[in-house]
C-alpha positions, 0 to 999 in steps of 0.5 A: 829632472835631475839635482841640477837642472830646472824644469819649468813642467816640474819644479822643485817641490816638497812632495817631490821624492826628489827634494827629498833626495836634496834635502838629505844631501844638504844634510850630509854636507851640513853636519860637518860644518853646523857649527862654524858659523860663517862656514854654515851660512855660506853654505846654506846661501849657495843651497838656498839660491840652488834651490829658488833655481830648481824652483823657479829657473832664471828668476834666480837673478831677480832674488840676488837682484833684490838681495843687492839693493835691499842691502844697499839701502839697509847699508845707507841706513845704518849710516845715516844720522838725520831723521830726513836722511833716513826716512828719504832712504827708506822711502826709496828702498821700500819704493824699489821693492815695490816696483820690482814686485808691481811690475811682476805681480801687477802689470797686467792688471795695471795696463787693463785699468789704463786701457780701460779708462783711457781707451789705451791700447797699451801692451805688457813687454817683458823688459828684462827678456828684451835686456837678456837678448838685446845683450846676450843674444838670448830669445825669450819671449818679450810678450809675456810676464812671468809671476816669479815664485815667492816674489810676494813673500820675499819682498815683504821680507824685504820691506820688513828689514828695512823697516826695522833697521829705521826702527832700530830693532836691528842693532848692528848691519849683518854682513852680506852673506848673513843679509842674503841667507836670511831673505832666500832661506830655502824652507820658507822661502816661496811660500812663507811663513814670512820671517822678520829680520828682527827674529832671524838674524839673532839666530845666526850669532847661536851654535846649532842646536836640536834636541831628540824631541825637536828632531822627533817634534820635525818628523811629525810636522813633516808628516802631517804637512805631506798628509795635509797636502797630498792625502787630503788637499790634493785629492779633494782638488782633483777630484771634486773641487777643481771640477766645479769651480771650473764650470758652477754652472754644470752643478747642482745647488748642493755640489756647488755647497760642498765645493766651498767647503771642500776649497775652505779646507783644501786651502787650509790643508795645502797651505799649512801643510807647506808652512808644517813641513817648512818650519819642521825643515828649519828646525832640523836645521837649527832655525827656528821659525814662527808657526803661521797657523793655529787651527783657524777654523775655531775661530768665533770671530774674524778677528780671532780668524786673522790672529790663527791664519797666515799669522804671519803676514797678518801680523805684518800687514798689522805691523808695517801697514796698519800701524804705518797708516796710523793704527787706532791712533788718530780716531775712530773713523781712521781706525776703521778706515785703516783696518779697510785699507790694510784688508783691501791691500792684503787681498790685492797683495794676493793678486792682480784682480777684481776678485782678490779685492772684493775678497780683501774688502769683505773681510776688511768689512767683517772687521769694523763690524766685528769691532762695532759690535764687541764695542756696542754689546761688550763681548757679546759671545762670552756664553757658550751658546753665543760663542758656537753660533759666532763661530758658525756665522765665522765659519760660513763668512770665511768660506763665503769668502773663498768662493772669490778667492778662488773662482776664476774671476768674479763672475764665475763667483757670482754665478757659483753664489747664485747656485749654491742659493738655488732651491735643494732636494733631498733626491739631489743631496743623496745622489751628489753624495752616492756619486762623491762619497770619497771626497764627501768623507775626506772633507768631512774627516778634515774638518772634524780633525780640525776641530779636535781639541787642541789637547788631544792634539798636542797630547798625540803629538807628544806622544810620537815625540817621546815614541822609540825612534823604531816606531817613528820610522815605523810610521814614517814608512807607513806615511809614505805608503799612504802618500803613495797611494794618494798621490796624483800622476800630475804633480800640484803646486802648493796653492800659494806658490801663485801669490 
């Protein structure tokens, strides 16, 4: 693979020394011209859509495709006056968007359930490759759907701006290289943290700006975000993770346990650590975008758990969801019906299957409980006592949960749950143990780094913040020494690229 060539069995990656090699080359050109804004938009546009190419190959013209109409739509409503106006053009723009992504995302899924009920024999035909060589003579295969890289994400994006423009959070229409910019902005642009119109466009009309402690503040987070991914999340995938969920089966009770709790942090590892590196890519270059994670594991509810993970499509699911299907406004029932709902499409909103929805639909349960009980016993787990054992009961809900998310489909997530029940020995936890030690300990080392108290972390981070620029690059070289010694022959995807 080279600069300008996608390659299907090796996309553009943040592990990858090659973006590396990118990114530094965006910035050569970048610095000159930081300042003039039109010119730096511009720029940053042709980088961003350069990089969806290397990431995601053709679906290029899908994004630009989106791009075109949700800037269309948007154009509308800023035009229109009448409420009906505005609420059909609304309805339209979001309506296209969607089908866009249920095609890509969930035609499978769709054609099954019809098959299913009707006793159909429907196929899935890949339209746009049946366009592509019926116009240009192409021969792409037309029997099978792609998921696009980060369809999910941008679409949401999407979806947002043009709620907020019938909201009039937006004042005035950005131009049309502003609008596109800010939906493909390369660092968040696949996986998240996904960025509302509201927040980002604002910050287009400001000069650059990073001072020696944001920059020193970006060298951190990228460093933790490659150690989250390559050193902890890849290597327990590899080497223990992946083996069991593949065949629960095949393992004992106790490796069955230690999988879950090995996904429950390779997930959180893989996904923050992409969201770190992300934002800290943003930063260098003068954007600033919300943080998606804030130590979820130290939940003591799930409430609190969804306020610390993915934060920002859960206060997206909140915002454009659950307050459009009437929040807590039309009575109790509605409120918890609307809290199932939101939880339900947010799991679907991760996939096409079974398995997301039960893993939506438990947490969407979680939820009315959680509100019922703080309801019914007024903040039950104010105590200290009650608040680590809330945070336990937490803890092994959400990593129950995991199993669904990431099993292969559900009946290779019952049959892990029924293992991990299956009776334990002592001979059999020593054994899995001497066998796995090296995962075993890497798993154990994350979690406990995980439950630091925030202010030692944040007291080492400024530390490496206010540390001479020699001993950041001091550690920088000895991070990629670590990532080098870690890193698998195979290149791993960042998890959420699927979604």
């Amino acid at each position: 693979m080279n600069l300008l060539t996608f390659s299907q069995d090796s996309p553009l990656l943040f592990t990858q020394a090659l973006f590396w090699v990118f990114f530094a080359v965006v910035l050569i050109f970048y610095l000159p011209i930081k300042n003039r804004l039109a010119a730096r938009h511009f720029y940053l546009l042709l980088v961003s859509f350069v990089f969806y190419y290397l990431s995601s190959g053709l679906f290029v013209f899908l994004l630009l495709v989106t791009t075109l109409l949700t800037y269309g739509f948007g154009s509308l409503l800023f035009r229109q006056k009448s409420t009906k106006g505005r609420k059909t053009t609304l309805a339209i723009g979001i309506t296209v968007n969607l089908l866009l992504l249920f095609y890509f995302k969930y035609a499978y899924f769709i054609v099954d359930i019809l098959n299913g009920c009707f006793g159909a024999s429907l196929q899935v035909v890949n339209l746009p490759a049946l366009f592509a060589n019926g116009t240009f003579g192409t021969s792409f295969s037309v029997d099978k759907i792609v998921l696009p890289v980060g369809i999910s994400f941008y679409t949401f994006q999407a979806i947002s701006y043009l709620a907020d423009i019938y909201r009039r959070k937006i004042a005035k229409q950005p131009s049309f290289v502003d609008f596109a910019f800010y939906l493909s902005f390369f660092p968040q642009l696949v996986a998240g943290p996904i960025v509302r119109a509201e927040d980002f466009l604002p910050q287009l009309d400001k000069p650059y700006s990073l001072s020696k402690e944001e920059f020193s503040w970006s060298v951190f987070f990228i460093l933790k975000g490659l150690i989250k991914k390559i050193v902890i999340s890849d290597y327990i995938s590899i080497n223990f993770v992946d083996r069991v969920f593949d065949m629960p089966s095949m393992y004992s009770s106790f490796e069955n346990l230690m999988a879950m709790y090995g996904y429950t942090l390779q997930i959180y590892c893989d996904f923050s650590g992409y969201t770190d590196i992300a934002i800290a890519i943003a930063l260098l270059l003068g954007f600033r975008l919300p943080i998606n994670f804030n130590s979820p594991y130290k939940s003591h509810n799930i409430t609190d758990f969804w306020r610390r993970w993915h934060i920002s499509l859960s206060s997206w699911l909140r915002d454009y969801l659950y307050i459009s299907l009437g929040g807590n406004r039309k009575g109790t029932f509605r409120r918890y019906l609307n809290l199932f709902l939101t939880m339900l499409i947010g799991g679907l909103w991760h996939g096409a299957n079974v398995r997301f929805v039960i893993w939506g639909g438990l947490h969407g349960l979680a939820l009315i409980f959680d509100k019922l009980l703080h309801k019914l016993t007024n903040g039950f787990d104010t105590k200290p006592l009650l608040r680590f054992v809330s945070l336990l009961v937490t803890f092994h809900f959400v990593c129950f949960c995991w199993i669904f998310f990431r099993a292969d489909d559900s009946l290779t997530a019952f049959e892990m749950i029924s293992k991990i029940f299956s009776p334990y020995t002592l001979e059999q936890i020593m054994a899995v143990s001497a066998s796995y030690w090296k995962p075993f300990v890497l798993i154990a080392t994350g979690f406990v780094i995980h439950w630091l108290p925030t202010r030692f972390k944040d007291t080492l981070q400024k530390a490496f913040t206010a540390s001479p620029l020699a001993v950041q690059l001091l550690a920088a070289i000895l991070t990629a020494i670590l990532l080098y010694q870690f890193k698998s022959s195979d290149i791993q995807a960042f998890i959420y690229f699927q979604f």
